[in-house]
PASEBA-1860 file (N, C-alpha, C; in nm, 3 decimals):
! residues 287
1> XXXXXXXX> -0.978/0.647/-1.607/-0.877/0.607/-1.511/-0.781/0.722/-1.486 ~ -0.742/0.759/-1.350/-0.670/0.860/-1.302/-0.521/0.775/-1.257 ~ -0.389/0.781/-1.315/-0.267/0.685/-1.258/-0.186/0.781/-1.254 ~ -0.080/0.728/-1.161/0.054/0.799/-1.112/0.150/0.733/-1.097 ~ 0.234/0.714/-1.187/0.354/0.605/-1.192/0.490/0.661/-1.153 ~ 0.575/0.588/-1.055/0.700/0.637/-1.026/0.817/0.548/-1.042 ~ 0.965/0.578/-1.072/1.066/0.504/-1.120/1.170/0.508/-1.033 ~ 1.208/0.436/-0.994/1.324/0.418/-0.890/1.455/0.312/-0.979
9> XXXXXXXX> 1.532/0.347/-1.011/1.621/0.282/-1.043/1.597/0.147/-1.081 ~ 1.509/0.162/-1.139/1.454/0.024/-1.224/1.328/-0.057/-1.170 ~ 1.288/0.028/-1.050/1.203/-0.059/-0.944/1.095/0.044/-1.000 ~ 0.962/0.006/-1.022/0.862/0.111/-1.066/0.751/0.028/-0.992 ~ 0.679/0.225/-0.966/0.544/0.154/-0.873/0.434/0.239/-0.929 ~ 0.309/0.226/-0.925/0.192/0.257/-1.020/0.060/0.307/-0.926 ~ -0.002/0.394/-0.928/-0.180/0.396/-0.850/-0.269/0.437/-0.948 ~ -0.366/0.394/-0.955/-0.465/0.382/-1.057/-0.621/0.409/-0.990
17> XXXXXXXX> -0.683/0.438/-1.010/-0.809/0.455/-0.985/-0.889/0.488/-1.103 ~ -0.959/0.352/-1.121/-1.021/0.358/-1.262/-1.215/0.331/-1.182 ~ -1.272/0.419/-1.281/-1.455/0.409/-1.255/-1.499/0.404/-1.396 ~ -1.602/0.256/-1.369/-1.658/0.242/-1.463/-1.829/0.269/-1.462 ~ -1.919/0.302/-1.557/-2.051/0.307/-1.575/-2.098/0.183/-1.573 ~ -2.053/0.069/-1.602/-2.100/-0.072/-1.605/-1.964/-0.179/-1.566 ~ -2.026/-0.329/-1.556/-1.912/-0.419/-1.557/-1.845/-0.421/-1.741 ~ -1.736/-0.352/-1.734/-1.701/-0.460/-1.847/-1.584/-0.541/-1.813
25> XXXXXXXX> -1.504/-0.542/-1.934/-1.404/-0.670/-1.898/-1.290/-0.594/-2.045 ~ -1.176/-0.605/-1.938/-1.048/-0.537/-2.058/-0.923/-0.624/-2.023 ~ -0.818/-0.607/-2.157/-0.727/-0.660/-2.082/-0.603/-0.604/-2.109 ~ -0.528/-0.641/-2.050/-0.392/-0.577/-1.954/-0.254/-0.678/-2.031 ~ -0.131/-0.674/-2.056/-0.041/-0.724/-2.139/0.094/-0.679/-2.104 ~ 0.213/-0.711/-2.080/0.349/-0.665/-2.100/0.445/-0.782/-2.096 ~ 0.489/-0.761/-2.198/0.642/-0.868/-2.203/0.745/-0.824/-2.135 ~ 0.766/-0.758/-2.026/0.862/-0.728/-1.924/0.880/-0.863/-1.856
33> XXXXXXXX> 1.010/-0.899/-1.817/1.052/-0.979/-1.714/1.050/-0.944/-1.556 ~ 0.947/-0.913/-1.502/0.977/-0.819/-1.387/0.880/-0.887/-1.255 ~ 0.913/-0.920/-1.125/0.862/-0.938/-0.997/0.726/-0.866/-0.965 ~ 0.615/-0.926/-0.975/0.500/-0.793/-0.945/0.488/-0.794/-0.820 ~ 0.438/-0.671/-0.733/0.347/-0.671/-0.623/0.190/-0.620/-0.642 ~ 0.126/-0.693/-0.611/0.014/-0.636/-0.639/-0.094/-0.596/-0.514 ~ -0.145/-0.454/-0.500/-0.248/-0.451/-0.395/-0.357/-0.393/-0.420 ~ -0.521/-0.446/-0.404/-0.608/-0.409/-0.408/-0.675/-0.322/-0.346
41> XXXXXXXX> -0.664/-0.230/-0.288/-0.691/-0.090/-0.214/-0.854/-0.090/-0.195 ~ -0.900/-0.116/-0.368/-1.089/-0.092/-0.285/-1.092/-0.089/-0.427 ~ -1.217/-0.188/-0.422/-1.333/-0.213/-0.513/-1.318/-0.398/-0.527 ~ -1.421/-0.461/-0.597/-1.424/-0.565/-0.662/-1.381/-0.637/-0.769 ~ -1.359/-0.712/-0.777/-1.268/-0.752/-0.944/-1.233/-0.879/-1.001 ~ -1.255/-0.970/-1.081/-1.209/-1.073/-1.106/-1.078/-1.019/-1.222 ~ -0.999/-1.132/-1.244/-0.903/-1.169/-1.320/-0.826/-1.245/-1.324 ~ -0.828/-1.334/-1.492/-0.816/-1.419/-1.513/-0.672/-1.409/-1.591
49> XXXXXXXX> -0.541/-1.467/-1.516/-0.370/-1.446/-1.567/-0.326/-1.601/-1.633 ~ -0.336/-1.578/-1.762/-0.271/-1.661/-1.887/-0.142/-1.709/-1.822 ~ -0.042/-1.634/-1.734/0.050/-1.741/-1.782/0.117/-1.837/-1.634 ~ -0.021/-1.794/-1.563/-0.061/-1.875/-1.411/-0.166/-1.956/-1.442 ~ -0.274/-1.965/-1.539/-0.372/-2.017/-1.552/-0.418/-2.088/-1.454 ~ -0.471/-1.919/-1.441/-0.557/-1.923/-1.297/-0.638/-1.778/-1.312 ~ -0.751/-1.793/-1.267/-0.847/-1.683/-1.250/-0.864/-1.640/-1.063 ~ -0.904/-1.529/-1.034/-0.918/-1.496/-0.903/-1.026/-1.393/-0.895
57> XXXXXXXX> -1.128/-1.428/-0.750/-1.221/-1.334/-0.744/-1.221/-1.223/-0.619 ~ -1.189/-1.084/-0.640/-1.117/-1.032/-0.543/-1.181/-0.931/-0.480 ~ -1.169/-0.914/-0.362/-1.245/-0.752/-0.298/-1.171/-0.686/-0.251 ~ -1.174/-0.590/-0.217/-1.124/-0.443/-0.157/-1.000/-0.517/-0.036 ~ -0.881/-0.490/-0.072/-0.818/-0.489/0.035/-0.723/-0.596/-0.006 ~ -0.673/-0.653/-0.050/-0.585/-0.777/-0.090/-0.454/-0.699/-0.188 ~ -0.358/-0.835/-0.142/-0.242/-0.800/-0.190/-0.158/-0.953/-0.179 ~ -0.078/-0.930/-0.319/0.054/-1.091/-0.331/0.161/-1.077/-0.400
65> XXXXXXXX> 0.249/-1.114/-0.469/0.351/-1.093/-0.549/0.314/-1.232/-0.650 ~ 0.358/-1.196/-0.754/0.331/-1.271/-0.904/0.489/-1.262/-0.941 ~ 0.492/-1.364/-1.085/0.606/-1.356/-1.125/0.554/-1.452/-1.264 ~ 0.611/-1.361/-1.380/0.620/-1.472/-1.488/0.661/-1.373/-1.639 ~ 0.692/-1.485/-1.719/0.792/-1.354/-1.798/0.701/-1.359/-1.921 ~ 0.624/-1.179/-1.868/0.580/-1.108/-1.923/0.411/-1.152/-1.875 ~ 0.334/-1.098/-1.945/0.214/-1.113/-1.837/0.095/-1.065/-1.938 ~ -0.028/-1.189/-1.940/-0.124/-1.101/-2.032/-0.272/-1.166/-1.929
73> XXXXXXXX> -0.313/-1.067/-1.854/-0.439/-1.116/-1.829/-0.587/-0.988/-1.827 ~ -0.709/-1.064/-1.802/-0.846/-1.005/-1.805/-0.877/-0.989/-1.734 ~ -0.937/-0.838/-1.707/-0.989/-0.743/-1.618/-1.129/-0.753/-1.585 ~ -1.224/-0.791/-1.510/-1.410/-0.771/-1.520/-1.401/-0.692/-1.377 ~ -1.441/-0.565/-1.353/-1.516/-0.451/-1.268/-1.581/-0.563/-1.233 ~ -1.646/-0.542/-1.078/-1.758/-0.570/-1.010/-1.805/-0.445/-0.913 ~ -1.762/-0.388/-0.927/-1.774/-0.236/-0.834/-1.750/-0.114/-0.955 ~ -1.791/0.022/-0.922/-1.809/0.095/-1.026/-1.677/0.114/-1.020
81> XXXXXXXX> -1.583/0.090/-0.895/-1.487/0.228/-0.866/-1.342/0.103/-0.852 ~ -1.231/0.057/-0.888/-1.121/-0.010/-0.852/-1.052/0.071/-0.796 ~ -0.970/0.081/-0.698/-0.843/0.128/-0.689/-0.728/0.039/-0.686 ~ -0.612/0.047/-0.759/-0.514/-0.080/-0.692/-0.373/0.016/-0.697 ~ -0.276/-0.059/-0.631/-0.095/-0.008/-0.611/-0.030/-0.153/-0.655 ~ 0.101/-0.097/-0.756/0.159/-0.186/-0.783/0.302/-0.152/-0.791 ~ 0.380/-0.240/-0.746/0.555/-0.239/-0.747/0.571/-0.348/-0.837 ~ 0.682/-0.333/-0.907/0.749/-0.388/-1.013/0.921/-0.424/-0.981
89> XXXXXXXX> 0.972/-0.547/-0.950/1.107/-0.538/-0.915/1.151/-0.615/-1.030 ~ 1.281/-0.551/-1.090/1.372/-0.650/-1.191/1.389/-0.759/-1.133 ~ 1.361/-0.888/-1.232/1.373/-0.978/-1.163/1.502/-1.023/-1.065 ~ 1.639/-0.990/-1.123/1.746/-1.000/-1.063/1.758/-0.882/-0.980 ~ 1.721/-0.824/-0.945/1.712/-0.724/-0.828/1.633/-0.781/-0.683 ~ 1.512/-0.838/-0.757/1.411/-0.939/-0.643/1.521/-1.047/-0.591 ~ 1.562/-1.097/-0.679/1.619/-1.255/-0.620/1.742/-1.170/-0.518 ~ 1.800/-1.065/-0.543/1.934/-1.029/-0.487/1.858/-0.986/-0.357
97> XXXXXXXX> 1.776/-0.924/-0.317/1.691/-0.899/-0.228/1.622/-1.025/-0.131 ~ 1.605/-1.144/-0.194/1.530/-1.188/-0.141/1.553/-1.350/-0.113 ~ 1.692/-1.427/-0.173/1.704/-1.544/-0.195/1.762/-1.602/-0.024 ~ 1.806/-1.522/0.027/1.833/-1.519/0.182/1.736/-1.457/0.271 ~ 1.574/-1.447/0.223/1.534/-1.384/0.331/1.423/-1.512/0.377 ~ 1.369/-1.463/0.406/1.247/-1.590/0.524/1.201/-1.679/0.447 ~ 1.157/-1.827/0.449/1.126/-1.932/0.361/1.074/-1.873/0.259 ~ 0.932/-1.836/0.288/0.836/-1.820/0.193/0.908/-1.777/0.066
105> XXXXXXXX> 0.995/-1.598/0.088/1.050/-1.568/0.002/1.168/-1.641/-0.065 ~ 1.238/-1.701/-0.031/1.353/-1.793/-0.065/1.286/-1.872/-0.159 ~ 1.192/-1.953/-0.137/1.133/-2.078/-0.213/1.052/-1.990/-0.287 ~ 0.995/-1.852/-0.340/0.977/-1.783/-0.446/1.035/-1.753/-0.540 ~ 1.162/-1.718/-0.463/1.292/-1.671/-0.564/1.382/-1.778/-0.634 ~ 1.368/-1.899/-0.562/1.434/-2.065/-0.590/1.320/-2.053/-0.731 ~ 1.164/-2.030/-0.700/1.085/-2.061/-0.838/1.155/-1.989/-0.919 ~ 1.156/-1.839/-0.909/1.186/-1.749/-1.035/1.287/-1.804/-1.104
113> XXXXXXXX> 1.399/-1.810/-1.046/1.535/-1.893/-1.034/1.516/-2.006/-1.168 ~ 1.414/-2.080/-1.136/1.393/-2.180/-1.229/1.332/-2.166/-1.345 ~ 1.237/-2.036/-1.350/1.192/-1.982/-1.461/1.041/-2.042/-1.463 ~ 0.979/-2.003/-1.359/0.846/-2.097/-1.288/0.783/-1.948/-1.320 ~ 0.632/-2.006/-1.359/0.549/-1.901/-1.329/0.524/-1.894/-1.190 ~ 0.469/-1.792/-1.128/0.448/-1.864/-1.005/0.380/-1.753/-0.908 ~ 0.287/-1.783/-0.825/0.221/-1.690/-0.717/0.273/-1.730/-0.540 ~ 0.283/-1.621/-0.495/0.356/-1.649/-0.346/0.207/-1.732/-0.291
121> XXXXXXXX> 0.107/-1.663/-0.326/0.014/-1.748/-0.214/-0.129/-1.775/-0.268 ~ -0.182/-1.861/-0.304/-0.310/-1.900/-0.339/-0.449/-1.813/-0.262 ~ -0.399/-1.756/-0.130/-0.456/-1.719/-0.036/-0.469/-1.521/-0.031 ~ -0.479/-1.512/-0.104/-0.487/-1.390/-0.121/-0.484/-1.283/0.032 ~ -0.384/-1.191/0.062/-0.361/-1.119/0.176/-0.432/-1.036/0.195 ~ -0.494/-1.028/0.298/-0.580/-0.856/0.364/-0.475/-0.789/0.361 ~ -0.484/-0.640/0.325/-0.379/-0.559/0.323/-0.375/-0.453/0.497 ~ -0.271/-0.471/0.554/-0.307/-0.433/0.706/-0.256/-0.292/0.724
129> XXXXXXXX> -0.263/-0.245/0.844/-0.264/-0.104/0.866/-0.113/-0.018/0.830 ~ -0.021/-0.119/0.879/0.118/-0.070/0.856/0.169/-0.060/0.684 ~ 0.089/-0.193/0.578/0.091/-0.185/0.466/-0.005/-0.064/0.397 ~ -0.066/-0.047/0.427/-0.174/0.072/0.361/-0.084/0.204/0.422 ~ -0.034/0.244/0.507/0.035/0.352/0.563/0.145/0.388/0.489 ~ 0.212/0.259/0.432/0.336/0.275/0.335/0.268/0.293/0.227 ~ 0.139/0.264/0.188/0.112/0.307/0.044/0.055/0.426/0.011 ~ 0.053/0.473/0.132/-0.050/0.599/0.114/0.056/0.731/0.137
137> XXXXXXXX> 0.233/0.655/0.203/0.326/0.783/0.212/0.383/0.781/0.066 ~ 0.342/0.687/0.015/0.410/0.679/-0.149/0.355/0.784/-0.219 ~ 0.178/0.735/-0.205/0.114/0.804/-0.291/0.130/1.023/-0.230 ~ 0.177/1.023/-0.170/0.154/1.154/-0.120/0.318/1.184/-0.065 ~ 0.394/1.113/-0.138/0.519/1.172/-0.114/0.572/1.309/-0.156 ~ 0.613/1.355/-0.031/0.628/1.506/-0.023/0.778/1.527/-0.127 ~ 0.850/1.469/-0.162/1.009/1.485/-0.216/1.017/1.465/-0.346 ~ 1.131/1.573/-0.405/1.171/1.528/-0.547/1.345/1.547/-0.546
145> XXXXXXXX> 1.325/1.506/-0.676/1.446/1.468/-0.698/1.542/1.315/-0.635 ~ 1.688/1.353/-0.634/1.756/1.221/-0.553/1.660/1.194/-0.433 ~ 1.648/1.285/-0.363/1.558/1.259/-0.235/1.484/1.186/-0.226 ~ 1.345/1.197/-0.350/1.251/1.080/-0.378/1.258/0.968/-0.413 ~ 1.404/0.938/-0.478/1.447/0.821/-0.524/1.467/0.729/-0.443 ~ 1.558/0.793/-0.282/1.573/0.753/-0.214/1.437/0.672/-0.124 ~ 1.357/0.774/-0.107/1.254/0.734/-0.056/1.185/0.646/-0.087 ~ 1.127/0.651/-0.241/1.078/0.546/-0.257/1.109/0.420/-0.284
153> XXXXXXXX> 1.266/0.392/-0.312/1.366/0.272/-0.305/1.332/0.251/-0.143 ~ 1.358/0.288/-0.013/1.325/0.243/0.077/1.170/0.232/0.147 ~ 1.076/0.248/0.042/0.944/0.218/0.088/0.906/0.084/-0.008 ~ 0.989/0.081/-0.148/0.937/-0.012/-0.209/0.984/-0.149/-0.157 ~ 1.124/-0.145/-0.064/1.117/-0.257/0.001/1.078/-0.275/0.097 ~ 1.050/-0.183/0.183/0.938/-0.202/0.296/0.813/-0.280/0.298 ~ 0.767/-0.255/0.151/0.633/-0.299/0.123/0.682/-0.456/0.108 ~ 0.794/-0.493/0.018/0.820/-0.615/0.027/0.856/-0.704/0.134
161> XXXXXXXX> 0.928/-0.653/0.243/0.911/-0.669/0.380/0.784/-0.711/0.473 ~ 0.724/-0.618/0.461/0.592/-0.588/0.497/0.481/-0.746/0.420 ~ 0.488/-0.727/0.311/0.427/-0.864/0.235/0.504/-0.962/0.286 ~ 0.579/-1.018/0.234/0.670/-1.165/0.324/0.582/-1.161/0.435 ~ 0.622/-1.092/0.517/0.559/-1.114/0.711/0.425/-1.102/0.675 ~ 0.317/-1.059/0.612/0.215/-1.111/0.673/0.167/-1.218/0.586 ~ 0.205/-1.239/0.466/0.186/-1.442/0.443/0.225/-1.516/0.516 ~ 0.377/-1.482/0.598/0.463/-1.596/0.666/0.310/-1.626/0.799
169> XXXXXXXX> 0.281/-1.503/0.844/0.164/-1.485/0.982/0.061/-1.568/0.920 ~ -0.030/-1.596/0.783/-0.138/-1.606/0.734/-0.051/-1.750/0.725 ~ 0.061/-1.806/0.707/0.069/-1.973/0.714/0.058/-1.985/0.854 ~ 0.083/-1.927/0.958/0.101/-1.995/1.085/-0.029/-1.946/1.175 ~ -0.108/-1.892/1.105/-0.231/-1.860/1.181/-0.311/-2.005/1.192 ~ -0.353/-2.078/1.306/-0.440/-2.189/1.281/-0.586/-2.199/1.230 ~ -0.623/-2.081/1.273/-0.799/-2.102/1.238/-0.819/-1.966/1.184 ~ -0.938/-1.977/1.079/-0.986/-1.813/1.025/-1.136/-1.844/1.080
177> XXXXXXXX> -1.129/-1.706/1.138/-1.294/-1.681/1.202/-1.389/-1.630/1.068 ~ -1.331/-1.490/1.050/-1.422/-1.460/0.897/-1.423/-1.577/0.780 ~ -1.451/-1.638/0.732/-1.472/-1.750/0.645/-1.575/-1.734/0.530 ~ -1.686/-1.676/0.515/-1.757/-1.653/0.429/-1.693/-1.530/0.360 ~ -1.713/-1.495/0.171/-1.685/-1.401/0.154/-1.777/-1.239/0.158 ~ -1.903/-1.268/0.187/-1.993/-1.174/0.247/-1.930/-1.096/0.351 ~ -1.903/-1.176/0.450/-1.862/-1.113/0.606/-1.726/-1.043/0.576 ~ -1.645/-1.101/0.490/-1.517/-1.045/0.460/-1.550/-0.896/0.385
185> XXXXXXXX> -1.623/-0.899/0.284/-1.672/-0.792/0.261/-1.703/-0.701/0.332 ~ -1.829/-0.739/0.411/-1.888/-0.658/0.540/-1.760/-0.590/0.609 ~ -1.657/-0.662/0.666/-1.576/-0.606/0.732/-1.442/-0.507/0.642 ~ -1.423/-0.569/0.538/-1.394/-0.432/0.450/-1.468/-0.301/0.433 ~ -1.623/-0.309/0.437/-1.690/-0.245/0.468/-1.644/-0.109/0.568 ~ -1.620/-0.170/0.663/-1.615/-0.132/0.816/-1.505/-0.051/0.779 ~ -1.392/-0.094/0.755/-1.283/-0.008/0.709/-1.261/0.090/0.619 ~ -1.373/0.100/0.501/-1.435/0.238/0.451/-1.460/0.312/0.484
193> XXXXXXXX> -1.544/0.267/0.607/-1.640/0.368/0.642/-1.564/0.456/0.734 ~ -1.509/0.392/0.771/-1.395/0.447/0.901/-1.315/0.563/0.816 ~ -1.245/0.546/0.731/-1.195/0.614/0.609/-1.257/0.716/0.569 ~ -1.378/0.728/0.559/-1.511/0.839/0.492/-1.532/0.877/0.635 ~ -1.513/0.865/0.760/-1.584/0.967/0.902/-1.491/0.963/0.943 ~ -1.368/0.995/0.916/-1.264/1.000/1.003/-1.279/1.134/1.117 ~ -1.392/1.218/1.068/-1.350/1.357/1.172/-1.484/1.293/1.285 ~ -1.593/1.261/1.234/-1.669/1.223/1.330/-1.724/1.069/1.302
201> XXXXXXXX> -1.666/0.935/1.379/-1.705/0.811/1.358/-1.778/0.818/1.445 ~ -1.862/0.687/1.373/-1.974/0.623/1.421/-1.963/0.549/1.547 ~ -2.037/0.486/1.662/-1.949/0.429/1.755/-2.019/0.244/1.676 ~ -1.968/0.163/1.780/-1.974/-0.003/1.725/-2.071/-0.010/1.705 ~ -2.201/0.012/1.768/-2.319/-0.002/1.747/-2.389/0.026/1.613 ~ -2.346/0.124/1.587/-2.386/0.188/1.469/-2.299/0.142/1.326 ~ -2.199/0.097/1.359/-2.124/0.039/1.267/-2.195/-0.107/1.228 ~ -2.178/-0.161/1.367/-2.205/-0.302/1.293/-2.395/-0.314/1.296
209> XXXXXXXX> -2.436/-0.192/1.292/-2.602/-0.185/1.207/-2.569/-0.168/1.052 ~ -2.490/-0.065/1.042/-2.473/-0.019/0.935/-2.438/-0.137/0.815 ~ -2.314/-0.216/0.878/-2.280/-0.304/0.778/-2.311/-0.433/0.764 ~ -2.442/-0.433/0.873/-2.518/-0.615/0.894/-2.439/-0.711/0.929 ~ -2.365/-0.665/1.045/-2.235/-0.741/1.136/-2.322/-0.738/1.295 ~ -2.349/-0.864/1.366/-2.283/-0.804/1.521/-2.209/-0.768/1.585 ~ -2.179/-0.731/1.708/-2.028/-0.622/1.728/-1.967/-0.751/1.786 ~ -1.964/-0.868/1.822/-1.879/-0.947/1.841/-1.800/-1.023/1.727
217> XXXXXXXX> -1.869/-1.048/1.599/-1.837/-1.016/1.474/-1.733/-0.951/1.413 ~ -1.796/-0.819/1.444/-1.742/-0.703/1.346/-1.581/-0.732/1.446 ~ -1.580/-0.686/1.605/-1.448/-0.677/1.660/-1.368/-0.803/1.596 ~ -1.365/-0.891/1.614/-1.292/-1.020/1.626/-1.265/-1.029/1.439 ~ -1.370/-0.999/1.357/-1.335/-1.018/1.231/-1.215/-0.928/1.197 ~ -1.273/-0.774/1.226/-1.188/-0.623/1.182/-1.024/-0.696/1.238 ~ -1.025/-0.743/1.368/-0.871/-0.803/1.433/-0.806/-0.882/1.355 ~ -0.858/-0.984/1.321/-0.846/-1.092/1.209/-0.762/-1.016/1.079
225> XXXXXXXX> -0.831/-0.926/1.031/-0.865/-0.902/0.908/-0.727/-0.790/0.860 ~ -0.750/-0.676/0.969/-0.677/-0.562/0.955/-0.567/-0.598/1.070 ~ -0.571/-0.616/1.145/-0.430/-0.711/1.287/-0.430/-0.563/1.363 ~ -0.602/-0.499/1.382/-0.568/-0.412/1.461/-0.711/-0.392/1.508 ~ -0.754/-0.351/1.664/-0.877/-0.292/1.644/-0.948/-0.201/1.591 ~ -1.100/-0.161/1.591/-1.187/-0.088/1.523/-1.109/0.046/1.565 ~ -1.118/0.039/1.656/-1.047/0.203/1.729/-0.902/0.243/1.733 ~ -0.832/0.102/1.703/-0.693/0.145/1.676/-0.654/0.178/1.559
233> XXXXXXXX> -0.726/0.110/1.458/-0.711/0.110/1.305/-0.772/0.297/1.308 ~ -0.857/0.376/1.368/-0.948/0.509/1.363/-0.848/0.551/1.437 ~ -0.753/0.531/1.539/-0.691/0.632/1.573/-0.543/0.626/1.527 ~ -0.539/0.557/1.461/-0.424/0.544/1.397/-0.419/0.628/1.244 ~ -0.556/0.574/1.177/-0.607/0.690/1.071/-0.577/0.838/1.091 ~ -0.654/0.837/1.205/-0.665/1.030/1.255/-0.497/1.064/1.256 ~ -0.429/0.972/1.332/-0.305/1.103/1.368/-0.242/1.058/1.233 ~ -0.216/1.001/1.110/-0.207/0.969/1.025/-0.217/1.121/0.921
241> XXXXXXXX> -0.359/1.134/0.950/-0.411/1.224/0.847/-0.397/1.404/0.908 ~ -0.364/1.335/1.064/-0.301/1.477/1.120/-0.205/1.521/1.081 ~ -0.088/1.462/1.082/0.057/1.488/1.010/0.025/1.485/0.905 ~ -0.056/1.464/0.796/-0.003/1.521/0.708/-0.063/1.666/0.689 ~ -0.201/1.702/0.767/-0.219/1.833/0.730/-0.146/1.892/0.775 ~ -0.071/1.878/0.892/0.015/1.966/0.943/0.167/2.043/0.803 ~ 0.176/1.885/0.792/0.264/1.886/0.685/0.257/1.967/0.520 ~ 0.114/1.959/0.534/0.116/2.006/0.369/-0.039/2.120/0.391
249> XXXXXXXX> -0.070/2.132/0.471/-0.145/2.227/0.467/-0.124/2.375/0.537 ~ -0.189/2.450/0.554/-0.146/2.599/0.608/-0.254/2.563/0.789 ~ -0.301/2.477/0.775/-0.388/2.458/0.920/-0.316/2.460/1.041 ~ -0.359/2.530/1.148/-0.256/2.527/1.247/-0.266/2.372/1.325 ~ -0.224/2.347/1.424/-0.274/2.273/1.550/-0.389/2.240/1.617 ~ -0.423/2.352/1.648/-0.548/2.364/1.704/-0.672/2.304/1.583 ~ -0.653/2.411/1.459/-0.741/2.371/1.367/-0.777/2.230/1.354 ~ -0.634/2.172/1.361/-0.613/2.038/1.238/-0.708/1.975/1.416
257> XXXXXXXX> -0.666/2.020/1.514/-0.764/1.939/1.634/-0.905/1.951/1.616 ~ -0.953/2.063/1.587/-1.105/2.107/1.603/-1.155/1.968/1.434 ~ -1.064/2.005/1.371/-1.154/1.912/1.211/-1.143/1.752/1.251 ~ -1.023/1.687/1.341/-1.041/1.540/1.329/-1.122/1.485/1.481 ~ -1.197/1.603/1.520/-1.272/1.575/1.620/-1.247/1.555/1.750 ~ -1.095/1.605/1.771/-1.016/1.601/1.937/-1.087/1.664/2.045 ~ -1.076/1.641/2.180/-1.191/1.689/2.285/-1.069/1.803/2.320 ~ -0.995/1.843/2.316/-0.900/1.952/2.314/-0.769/1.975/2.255
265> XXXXXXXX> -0.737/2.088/2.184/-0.599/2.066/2.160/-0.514/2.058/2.213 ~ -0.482/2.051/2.350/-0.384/1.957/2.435/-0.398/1.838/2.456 ~ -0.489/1.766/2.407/-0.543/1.613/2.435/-0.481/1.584/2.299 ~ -0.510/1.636/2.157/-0.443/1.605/2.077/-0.290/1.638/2.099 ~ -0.238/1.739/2.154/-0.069/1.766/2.107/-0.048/1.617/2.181 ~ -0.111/1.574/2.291/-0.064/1.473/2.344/-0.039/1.307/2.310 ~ -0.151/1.304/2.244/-0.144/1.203/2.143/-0.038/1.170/2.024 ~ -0.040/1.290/1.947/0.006/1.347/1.860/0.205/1.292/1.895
273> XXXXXXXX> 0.228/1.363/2.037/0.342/1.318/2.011/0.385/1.143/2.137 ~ 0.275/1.134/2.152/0.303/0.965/2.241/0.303/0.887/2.096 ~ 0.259/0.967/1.981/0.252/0.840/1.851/0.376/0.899/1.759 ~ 0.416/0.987/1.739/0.529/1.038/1.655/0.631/1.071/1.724 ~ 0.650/1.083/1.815/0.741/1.138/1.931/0.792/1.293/1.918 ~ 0.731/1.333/1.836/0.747/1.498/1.838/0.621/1.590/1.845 ~ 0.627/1.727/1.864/0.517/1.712/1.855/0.427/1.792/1.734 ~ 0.322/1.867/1.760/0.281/1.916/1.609/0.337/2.010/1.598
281> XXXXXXX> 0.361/2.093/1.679/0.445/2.231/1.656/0.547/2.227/1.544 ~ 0.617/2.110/1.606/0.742/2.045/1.502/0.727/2.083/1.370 ~ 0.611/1.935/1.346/0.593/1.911/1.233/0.567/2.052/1.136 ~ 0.463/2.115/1.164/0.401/2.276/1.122/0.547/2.335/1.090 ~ 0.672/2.321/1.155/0.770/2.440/1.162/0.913/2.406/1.080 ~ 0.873/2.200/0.998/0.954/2.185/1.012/0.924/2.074/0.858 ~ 0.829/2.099/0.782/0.717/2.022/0.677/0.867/1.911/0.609
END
């Protein structure tokens, strides 16, 4: 297992990427009093939490908040490879945060309040494009010192932000199209793959061969799933992964155009700044 843990004034957040040679099964323990967030980034996984007594069977992409004082549960791999992100809020830091904010969270913090074990949602969350974006400026945060503190105090409630609203959306949604957990898979799928060809993707056709979806399927599920299309979720990736080479690499403009597959580098500067509002020059001159 490869982890990177960071501390914010009592608020701590964690990335892990653990690969195993086989399934086994381990387990995990802390007598901390503390608010979890939990998100599943990619791979498979059951686990079974003692003091929810409750087990869950999970795939690539999910995320909820837990709460219970102190925490001992079992780990079983179903994939060689896990990745997960986790935030940790003092519990009286969560409730001060959160006892006035939108039902869901209120009647979480009313549980903690009472000294309830307790899970925000039985329903386990797809983790969506705007949530994976905040986890991925965490994991690759450019700042130290006060600076970072700052930063990641205002991303770690973002993410909590960010969670609230899309359970509050997942109660008021009426119908789920993806319904089997195969297809849910499949379409996690889709969002890998997108991830692994970001310089040259596949077009729909080839996608939904690839992952044993039809493309009326794959579109309407990926929407469902991620709250964005196939091509918005890919071009949202690209200029994503543009700024940051700009940012942390020595690549010019042009370059960083020719590697994520732009039909010119004025077609990219253009993009580039209708989505950031500046443009790359900036960024390059200004990391």
């Amino acid at each position: 297992m490869t982890a990177t843990r960071w501390d914010c004034d009592g608020i701590k957040m964690g990335h892990a990427i653990s690969q195993f040679a086989t399934g086994v099964s381990h387990t995990a323990s802390s007598p901390t009093d503390v608010v979890r967030l939990h998100f599943g980034l990619k791979g498979d996984y059951r686990f079974v939490y003692k003091q929810l007594n409750q087990s869950f069977d999970l795939i690539g992409s999910h995320h909820n908040i837990m709460y219970s004082k102190g925490f001992d549960i079992i780990v079983e791999n179903k994939t060689p490879e896990i990745e997960t992100f986790g935030v940790q809020f003092p519990k009286n830091l969560f409730i001060q945060y959160t006892q006035n904010a939108n039902e869901p969270l209120k009647q979480f913090a009313e549980d903690i309040l009472s000294e309830k074990n307790v899970i925000l949602s039985q329903q386990w969350v797809p983790i969506d494009l705007p949530t994976q974006n905040v986890i991925q400026q965490i994991i690759h945060c450019p700042y130290t010192g006060d600076l970072q503190k700052l930063f990641l105090l205002s991303k770690s409630i973002e993410l909590l932000v960010l969670s609230a609203d899309a359970y509050q959306t997942l109660l008021q949604r009426k119908s789920t199209f993806i319904r089997s957990q195969i297809d849910k898979e499949k379409i996690i799928a889709v969002r890998d793959l997108l991830n692994e060809r970001l310089q040259s993707p596949p077009n729909l056709s080839e996608i939904a061969r690839m992952v044993g979806l039809n493309e009326y399927k794959l579109k309407r599920g990926f929407k469902e799933i991620f709250d964005t299309t196939v091509f918005g979720y890919l071009a949202e990736q690209r200029m994503q992964l543009a700024y940051t080479y700009l940012r942390d690499t020595e690549k010019t403009a042009a370059e960083v155009s020719v590697d994520l597959g732009f039909a010119t580098p004025q077609y990219f500067n253009n993009a580039f700044k209708k989505r950031f509002g500046i443009t790359p020059f900036f960024v390059r001159n200004n990391p």
